[in-house]
FIZA-206554 format. One record per residue (C-alpha): residue number from 1; residue in three letters; x, y, z. Coordinates in steps of 0.2 Angstrom, whole numbers, plus 5000, padded with zeros to 4 digits. Each point is the difference from the previous one (the first is absolute). Layout:
! FIZA-206554
   k   r east north   up
 NUM ala    X     Y    Z
...
! end
This chain:
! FIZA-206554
   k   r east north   up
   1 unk 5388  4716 5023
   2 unk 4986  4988 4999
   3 unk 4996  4991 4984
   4 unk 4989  5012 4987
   5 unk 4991  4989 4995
   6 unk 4989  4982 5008
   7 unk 4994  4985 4991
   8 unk 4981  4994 5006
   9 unk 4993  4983 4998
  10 unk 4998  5003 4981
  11 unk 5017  5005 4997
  12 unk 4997  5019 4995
  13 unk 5008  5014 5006
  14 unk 4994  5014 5013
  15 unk 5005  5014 5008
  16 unk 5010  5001 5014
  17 unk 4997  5013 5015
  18 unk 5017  5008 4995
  19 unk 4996  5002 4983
  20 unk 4986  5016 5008
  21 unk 5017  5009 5009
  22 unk 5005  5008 4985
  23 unk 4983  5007 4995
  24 unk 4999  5004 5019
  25 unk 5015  5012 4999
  26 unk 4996  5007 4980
  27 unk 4982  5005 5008
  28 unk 5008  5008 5015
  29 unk 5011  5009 4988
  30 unk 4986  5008 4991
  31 unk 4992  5003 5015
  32 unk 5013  5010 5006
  33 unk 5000  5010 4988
  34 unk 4978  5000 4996
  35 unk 5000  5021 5008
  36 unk 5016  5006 4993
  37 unk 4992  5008 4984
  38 unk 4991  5012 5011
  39 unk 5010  5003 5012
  40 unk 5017  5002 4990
  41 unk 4991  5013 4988
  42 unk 4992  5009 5013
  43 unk 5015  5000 5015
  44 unk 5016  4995 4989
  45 unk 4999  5010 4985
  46 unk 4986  5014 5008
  47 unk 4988  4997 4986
  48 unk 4980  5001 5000
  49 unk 4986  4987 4996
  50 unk 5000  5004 4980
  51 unk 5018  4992 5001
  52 unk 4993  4984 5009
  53 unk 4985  4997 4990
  54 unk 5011  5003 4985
  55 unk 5015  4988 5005
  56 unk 4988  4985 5005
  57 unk 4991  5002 4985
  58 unk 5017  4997 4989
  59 unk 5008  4987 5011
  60 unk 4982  4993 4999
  61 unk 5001  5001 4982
  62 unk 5020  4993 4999
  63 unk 4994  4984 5005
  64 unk 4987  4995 4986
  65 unk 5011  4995 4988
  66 unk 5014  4994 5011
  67 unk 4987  4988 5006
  68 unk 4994  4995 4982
  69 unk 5018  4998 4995
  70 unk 5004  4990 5014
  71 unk 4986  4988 5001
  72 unk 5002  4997 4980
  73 unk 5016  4997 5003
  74 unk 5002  4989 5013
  75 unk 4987  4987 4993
  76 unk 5008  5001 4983
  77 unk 5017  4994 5008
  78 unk 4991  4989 5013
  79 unk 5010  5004 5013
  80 unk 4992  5008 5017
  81 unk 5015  5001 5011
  82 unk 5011  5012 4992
  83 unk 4988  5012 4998
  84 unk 4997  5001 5019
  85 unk 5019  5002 5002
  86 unk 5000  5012 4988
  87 unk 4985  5011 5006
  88 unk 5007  5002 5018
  89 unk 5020  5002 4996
  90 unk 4991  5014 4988
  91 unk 4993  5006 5014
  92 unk 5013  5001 5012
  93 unk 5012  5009 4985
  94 unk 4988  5012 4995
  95 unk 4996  5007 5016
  96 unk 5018  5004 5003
  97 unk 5000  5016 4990
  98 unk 4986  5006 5013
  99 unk 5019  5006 5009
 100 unk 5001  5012 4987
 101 unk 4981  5006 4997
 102 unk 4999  5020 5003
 103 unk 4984  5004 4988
 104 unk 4984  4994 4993
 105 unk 5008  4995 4983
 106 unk 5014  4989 5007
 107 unk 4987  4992 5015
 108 unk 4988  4997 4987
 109 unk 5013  4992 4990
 110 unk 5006  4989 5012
 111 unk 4982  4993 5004
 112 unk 4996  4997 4981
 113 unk 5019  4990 5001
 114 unk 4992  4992 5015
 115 unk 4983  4994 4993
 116 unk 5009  4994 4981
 117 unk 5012  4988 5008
 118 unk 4990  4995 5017
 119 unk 4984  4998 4989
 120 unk 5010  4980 4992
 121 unk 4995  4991 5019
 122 unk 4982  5007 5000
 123 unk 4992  4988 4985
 124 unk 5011  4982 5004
 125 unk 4998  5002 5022
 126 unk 4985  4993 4998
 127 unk 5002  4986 4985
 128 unk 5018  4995 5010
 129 unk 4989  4992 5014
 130 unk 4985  4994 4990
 131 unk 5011  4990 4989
 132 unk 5010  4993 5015
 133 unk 4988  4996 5011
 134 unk 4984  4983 4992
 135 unk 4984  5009 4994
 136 unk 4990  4996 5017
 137 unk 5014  5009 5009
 138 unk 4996  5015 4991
 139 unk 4986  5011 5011
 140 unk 5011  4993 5015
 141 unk 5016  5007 4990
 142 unk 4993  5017 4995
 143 unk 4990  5002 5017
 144 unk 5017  4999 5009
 145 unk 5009  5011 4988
 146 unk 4988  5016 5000
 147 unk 5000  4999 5022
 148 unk 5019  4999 4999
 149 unk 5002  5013 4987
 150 unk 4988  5013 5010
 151 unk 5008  4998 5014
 152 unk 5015  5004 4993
 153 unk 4993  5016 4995
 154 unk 4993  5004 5018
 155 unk 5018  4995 5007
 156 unk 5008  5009 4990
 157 unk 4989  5016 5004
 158 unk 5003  4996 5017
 159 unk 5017  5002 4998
 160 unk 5000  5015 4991
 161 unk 4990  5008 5013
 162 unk 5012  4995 5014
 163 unk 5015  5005 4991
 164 unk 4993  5016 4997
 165 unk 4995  5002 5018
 166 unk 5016  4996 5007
 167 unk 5009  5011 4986
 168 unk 4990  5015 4996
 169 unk 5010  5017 5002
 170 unk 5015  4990 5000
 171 unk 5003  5000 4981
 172 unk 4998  5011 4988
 173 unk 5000  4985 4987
 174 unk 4986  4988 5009
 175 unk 4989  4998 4987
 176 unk 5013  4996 4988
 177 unk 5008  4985 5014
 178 unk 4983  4993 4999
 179 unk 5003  4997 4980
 180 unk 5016  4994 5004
 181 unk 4997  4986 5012
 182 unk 4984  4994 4990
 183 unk 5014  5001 4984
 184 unk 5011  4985 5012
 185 unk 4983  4991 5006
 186 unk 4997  4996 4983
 187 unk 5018  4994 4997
 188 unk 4997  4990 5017
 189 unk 4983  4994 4989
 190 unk 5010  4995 4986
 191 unk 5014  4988 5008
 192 unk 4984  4992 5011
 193 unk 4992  4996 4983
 194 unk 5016  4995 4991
 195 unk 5004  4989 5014
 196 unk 4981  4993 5004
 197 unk 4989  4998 4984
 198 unk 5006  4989 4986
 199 unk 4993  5003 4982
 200 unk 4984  4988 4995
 201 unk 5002  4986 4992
 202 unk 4983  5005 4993
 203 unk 4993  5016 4993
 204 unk 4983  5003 4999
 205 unk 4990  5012 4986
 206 unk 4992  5015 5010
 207 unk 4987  4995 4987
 208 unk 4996  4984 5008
 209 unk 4998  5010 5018
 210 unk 4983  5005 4994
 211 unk 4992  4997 5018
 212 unk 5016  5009 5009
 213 unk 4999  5017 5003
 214 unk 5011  5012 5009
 215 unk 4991  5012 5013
 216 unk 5008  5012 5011
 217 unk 4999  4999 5019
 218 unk 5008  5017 5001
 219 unk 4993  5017 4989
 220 unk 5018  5006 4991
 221 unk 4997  5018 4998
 222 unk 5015  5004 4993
 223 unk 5003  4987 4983
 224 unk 4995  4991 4989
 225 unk 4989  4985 5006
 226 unk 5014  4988 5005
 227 unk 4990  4985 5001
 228 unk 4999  4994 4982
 229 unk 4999  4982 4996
 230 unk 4992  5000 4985
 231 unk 5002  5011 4986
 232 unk 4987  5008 4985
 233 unk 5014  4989 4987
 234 unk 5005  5010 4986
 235 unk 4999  4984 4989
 236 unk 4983  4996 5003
 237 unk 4985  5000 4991
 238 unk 4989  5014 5001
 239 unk 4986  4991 5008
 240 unk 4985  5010 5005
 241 unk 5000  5004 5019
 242 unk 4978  5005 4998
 243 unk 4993  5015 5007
 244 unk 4997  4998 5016
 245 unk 5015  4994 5003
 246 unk 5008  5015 4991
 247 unk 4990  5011 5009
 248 unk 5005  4992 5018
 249 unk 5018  5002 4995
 250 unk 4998  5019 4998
 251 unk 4991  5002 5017
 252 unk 5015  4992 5011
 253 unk 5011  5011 4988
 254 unk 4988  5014 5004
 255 unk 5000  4997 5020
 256 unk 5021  4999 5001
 257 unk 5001  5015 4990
 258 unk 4987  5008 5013
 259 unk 5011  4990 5017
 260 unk 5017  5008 4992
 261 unk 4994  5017 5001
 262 unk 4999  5000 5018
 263 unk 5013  4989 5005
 264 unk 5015  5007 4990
 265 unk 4997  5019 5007
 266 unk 4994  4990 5017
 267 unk 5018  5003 5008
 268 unk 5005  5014 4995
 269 unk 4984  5007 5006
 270 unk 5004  4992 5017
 271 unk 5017  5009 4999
 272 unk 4996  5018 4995
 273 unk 4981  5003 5007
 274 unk 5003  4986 5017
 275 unk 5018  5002 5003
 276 unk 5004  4981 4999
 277 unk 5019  4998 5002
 278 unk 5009  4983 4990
 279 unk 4997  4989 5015
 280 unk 4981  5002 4999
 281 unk 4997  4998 4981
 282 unk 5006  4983 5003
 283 unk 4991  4997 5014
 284 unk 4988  5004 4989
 285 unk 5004  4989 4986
 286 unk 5001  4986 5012
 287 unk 4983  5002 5006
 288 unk 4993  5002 4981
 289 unk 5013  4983 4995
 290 unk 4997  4990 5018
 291 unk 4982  5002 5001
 292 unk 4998  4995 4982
 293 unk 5012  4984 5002
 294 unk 4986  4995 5017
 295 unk 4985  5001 4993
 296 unk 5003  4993 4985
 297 unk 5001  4983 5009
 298 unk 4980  5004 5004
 299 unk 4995  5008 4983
 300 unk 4995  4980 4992
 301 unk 4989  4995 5016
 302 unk 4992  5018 5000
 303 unk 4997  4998 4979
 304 unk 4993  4982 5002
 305 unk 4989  5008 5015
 306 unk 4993  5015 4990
 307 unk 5004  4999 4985
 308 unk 5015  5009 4990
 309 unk 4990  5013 4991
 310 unk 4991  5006 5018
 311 unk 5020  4999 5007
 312 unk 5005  5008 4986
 313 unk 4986  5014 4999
 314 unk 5007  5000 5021
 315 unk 5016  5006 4995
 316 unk 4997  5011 4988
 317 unk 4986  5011 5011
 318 unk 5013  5001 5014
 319 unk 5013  5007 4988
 320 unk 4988  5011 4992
 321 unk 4996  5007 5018
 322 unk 5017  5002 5005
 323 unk 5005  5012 4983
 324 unk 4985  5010 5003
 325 unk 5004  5002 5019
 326 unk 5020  5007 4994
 327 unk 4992  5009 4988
 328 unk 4989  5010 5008
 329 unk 5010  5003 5017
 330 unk 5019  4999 4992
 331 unk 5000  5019 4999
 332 unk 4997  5003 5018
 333 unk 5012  4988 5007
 334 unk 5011  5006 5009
 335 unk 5019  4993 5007
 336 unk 4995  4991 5018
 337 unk 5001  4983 5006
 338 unk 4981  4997 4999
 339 unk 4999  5002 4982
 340 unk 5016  4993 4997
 341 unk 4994  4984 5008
 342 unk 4984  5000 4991
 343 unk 5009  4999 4984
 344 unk 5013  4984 5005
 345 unk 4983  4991 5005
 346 unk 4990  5004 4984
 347 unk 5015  4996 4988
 348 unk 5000  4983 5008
 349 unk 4982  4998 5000
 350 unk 5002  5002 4981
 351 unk 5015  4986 4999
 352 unk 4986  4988 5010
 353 unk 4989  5003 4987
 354 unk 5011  4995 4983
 355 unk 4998  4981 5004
 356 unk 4981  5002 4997
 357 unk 5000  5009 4983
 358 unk 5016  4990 4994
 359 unk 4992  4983 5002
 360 unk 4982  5007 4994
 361 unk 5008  5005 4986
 362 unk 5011  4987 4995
 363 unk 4987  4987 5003
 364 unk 4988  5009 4989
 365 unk 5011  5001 4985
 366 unk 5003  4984 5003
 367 unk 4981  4994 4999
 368 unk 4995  5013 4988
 369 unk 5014  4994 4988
 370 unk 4998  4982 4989
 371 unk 5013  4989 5011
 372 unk 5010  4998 4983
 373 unk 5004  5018 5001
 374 unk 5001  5003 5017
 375 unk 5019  5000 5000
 376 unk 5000  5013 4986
 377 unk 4986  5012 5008
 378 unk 5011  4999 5019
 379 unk 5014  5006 4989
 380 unk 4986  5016 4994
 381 unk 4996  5001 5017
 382 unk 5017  5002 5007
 383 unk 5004  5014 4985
 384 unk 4986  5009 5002
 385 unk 5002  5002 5019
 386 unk 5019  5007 4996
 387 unk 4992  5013 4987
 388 unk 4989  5006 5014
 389 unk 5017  5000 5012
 390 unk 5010  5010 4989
 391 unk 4985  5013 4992
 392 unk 4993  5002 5020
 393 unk 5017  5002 5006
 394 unk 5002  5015 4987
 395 unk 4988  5011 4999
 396 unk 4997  4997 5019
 397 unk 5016  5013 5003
 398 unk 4993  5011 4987
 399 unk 4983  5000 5008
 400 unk 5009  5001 5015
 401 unk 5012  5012 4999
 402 unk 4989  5013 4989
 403 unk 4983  4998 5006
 404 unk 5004  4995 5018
 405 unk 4998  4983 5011
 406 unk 4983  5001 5005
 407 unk 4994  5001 4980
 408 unk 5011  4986 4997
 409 unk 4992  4988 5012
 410 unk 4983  5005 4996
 411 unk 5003  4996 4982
 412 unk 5005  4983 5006
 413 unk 4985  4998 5009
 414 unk 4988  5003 4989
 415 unk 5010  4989 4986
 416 unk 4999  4988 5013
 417 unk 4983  5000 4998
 418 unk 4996  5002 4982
 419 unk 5012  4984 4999
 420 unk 4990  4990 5014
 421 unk 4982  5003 4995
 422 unk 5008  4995 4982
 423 unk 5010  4982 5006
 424 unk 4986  4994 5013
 425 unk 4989  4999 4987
 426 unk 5012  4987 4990
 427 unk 5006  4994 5016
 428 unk 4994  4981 5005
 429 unk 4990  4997 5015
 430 unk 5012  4984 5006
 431 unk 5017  4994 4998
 432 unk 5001  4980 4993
 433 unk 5011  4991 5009
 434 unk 5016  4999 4994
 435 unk 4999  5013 4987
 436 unk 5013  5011 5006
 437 unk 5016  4993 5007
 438 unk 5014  5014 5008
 439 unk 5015  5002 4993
 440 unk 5014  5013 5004
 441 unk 5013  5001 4985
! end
């Protein structure tokens, strides 16, 4: 194996293309297994969409103080490297018991065992790089790490989709293979990274990262925001955040709540009104994941060009009209190829958007926000869109389930537009350069 780390002229370290292998195979893991809550509730244990929305909310939930814990304990100890090791073995153990999973309680329990231990990677992936690679390395560094780590994600859709394919109707127990080999990529991902990235010599206070903020190529639908770099530091001072910038920070909680409640009852709908099989509810997940990864190399030139709060106010329209289209029609669709096609192409239409209202956002809380703070409001910003995951993801099977699809997205719609004619207003015009820089942790 090649060397994990190189030396340039001025004698730091920086990261090596092997280091990215590992991260590579982790996100594949989790790709693999992106669909599975849906689809395991729905065609494994036979259940309905309350189930769904109520088993995404609490793995959702399981992973907001795991991540805490972790990301306090990792800088308290100043170490990085352990805690990658440790949140990908934890992966690979506790996904074995999905072996053994017959009812809600136990799956639910396995996931919630998933999220605790797989949650000590998630706050150090990023910090691992950063203080192995010199500071001008950084945006090169990051940029890198978020295209390798959504790819990951597509491949490993991709070969969850083929597996399927090639297997379906052959195995009782499909769904539950597709946990199982994501449990050994994982294992696979902690021997690359045991073998490949050394721990830092350095270690740098998120604190200090006030200028580096995470943002998510691809929407996650299904936990909490997994892109954290900064945290809102439970030691620190109290300092006043103002209102506008209060006020913003509701609205994007506001439109995630709003987004969740259509896409967490999204598949199952596809799968009980459309008659979607396993093989094209990833299909459609790798449209929604792929087409979000692609145009988020376009979103900065189209922001520079229009601005982000006219890209922004883009996105958000095109969403609003896409939850009142399901919303009116859902009750008269039908099982047929025709409509079946229209929804794979609109739930990746959606994914193409994300990059436009992630990188709006963030860059707005950024300039909104005092630069002295800016580390501390990213960490509200990252909280506050996991409230809106786990909340949406609830009371969308409720909604779902008890007052049908077609009212649930039409809730979502006009939530969606309460929470844009609210955030356009705060929204700036244009984006100064380098006040956003991406980062995937």
């Amino acid at each position: 194996m090649t060397s994990p780390t190189e030396t340039d002229s001025a004698g730091e370290n920086y990261s090596n293309n092997s280091w990215y292998l590992g991260y590579l195979s982790s996100n594949a893991a989790g790709g693999l297994t992106t669909p599975l809550i849906p689809l395991f509730i729905t065609f494994y244990l036979g259940l309905n969409v309350f189930d769904v929305g109520i088993t995404s909310a609490i793995a959702s939930a399981a992973s907001v103080p795991a991540l805490i814990f972790w990301g306090l304990l990792s800088d308290r100890y100043k170490k990085r490297k352990v805690f990658i090791l440790v949140g990908f073995m934890g992966g690979f153990i506790s996904l074995l018991p999905m072996l053994y999973v017959h009812a809600l309680m136990s799956y639910i329990l396995v996931l919630i065992a998933f999220q605790v231990v797989s949650m000590a990677s998630v706050p150090v992936s990023t910090m691992i790089l950063i203080e192995n690679s010199s500071e001008d390395k950084w945006p090169a560094v990051m940029g890198r790490f978020n295209f390798v780590a959504s790819m990951g994600t597509v491949i490993g859709l991709a070969f969850g989709t083929v597996f399927i394919a090639f297997f379906a109707n052959k195995s009782s127990e499909l769904l539950v293979n597709i946990y199982m080999i994501s449990a050994f990529i994982y294992l696979l991902s902690a021997i690359i990274i045991f073998l490949a990235i050394p721990e830092p010599n350095r270690t740098i206070s998120r604190r200090k990262l006030s200028d580096i903020h995470s943002i998510r190529i691809i929407e996650r639908i299904r936990f909490f925001p997994s892109t954290i770099i900064h945290f809102a530091g439970l030691r620190e001072g109290r300092a006043p955040l103002g209102r506008d910038l209060k006020f913003y920070l509701f609205c994007t909680f506001l439109l995630m709540f709003a987004f969740q409640l259509f896409f967490v009852p999204y598949p199952v709908f596809a799968i009980e009104h459309l008659g979607a099989s396993e093989v094209e509810i990833y299909i459609m997940y790798i449209l929604n994941s792929g087409l979000g990864a692609f145009t988020y190399q376009y979103t900065g030139r189209i922001n520079n060009r229009i601005g982000i709060r006219k890209s922004l106010a883009f996105a958000l329209v095109t969403r609003i009209v896409i939850f009142s289209i399901f919303g009116a029609v859902s009750f008269i669709m039908f099982q047929s190829a025709l409509w079946l096609i229209f929804a794979l192409i609109v739930y990746g239409a959606l994914g193409s958007l994300w990059s436009f209202i992630g990188i709006a956002e963030t860059a707005s809380v950024t300039l909104i926000s005092p630069k002295a703070r800016r580390g501390k409001t990213i960490g509200y910003y990252n909280s506050l869109n996991g409230a809106g995951q786990i909340f949406g993801g609830l009371l969308s099977g409720i909604i779902s389930e008890y007052a049908g699809y077609s009212i649930d997205f039409l809730i979502a719609a006009v939530l969606v537009i309460v929470g844009t004619s609210l955030i356009l207003k705060r929204t700036p015009s244009k984006m100064i350069k380098g006040s956003v820089t991406s980062a995937q942790a």
